[in-house]
N, C-alpha and C positions, 0 to 999 in steps of 0.2 A: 535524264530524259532529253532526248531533242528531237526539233520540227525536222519533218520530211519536206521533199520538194513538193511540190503541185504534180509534177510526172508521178514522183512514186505514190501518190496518193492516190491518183487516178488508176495506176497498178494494180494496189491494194482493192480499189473497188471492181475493178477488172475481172480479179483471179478469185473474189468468194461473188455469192451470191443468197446470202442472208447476214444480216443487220438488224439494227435495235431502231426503232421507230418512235421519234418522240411527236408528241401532238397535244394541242392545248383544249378542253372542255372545261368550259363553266369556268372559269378560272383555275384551275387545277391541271399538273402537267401529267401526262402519260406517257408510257415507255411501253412498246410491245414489241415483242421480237415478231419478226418479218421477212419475204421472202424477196428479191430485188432483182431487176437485173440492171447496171450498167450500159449508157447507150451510148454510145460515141457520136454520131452524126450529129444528135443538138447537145450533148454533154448534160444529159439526165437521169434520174432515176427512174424505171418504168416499174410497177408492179398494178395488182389488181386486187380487187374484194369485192365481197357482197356486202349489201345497205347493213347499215349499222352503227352503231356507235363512232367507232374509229371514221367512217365517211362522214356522219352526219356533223360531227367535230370539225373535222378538215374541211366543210363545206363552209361552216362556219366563221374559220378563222386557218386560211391556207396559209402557215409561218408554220412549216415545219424543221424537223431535222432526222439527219440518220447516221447514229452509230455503227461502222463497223471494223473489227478487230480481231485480230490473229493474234492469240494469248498462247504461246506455248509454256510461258512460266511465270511467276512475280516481277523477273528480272529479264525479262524476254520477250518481247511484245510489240506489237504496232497495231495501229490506231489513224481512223479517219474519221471526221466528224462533218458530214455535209448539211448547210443553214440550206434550205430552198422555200419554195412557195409549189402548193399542191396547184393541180392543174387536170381536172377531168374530161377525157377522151371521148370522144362517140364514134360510131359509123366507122367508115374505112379507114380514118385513123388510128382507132382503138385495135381493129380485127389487125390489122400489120404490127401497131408495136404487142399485141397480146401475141402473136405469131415470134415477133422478133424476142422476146422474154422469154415464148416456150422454150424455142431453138436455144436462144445465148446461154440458159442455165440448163441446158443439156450440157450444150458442150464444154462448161463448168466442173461438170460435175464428171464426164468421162476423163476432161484433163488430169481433176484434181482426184477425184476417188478410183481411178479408171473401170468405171463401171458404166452400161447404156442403160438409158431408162427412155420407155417407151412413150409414157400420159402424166400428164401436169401431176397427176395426183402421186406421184411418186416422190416427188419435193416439194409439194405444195398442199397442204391439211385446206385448204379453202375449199370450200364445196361450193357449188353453185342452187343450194337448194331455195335460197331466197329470191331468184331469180336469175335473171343476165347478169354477169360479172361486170363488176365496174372498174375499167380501167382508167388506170392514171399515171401522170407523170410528177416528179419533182424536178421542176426548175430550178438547177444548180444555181445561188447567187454567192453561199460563200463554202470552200472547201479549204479544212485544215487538219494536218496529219502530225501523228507523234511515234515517237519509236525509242524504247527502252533496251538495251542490250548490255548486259555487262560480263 
């Protein structure tokens, strides 16, 4: 196993757009898979939800993290682990980076599956039925990658 550069890691989070979402409630850790997109201009994580557990947690106690990984086999593999702090959007902030998320994991997903997709809900199972979506960002503070190939 060895470490990737910071380039290739940022790569990594580039070219997919779901990961494993850790977050701390009550003293107990959580791991939930999750939809993401990669922002370049402030070097963050943008995604969205409705109220619930997973927000009311992060509100909580914003020391997250996000696993994500391109597993093609035991002995195949790469691996990024991003440490951040959550950070909740409103107003015209939110509507642009929820615009920039819609967009950037479109064009993810035509790169990488070459397939179009029209409306969030075609990569995204989050509904809006509890209300307004709550968007947010993860402020990148530590990013560290691994890559297994033999």
């Amino acid at each position: 196993m060895n470490d990737i550069t910071s380039n290739e890691s940022i790569g990594i989070l580039l070219s997919n757009y779901t990961g494993h979402l850790g977050y701390i409630s009550q003293h107990s850790p959580y791991v939930i898979p999750t939809t993401y997109f990669y922002d370049k201009e402030d070097h963050s994580i943008i995604s969205y939800s409705s109220n619930g557990h997973k927000i009311d947690a992060m509100r909580k106690n914003p020391a997250v993290s996000l696993l994500v990984a391109e597993i093609k086999s035991a002995k195949n593999w790469q691996s990024v682990l991003v440490h951040g702090t959550y950070e909740e959007l409103e107003g015209s902030e939110a509507k642009l980076k929820l615009h920039r998320f819609t967009e950037g994991v479109k064009n993810i997903i035509k790169r990488n599956e070459n397939r179009d997709t029209e409306f969030i809900s075609e990569f995204s199972s989050k509904l809006y039925s509890r209300g307004i979506p709550i968007v947010y960002r993860i402020k990148i503070l530590e990013l560290s990658g691994k890559r297994k190939e033999t």
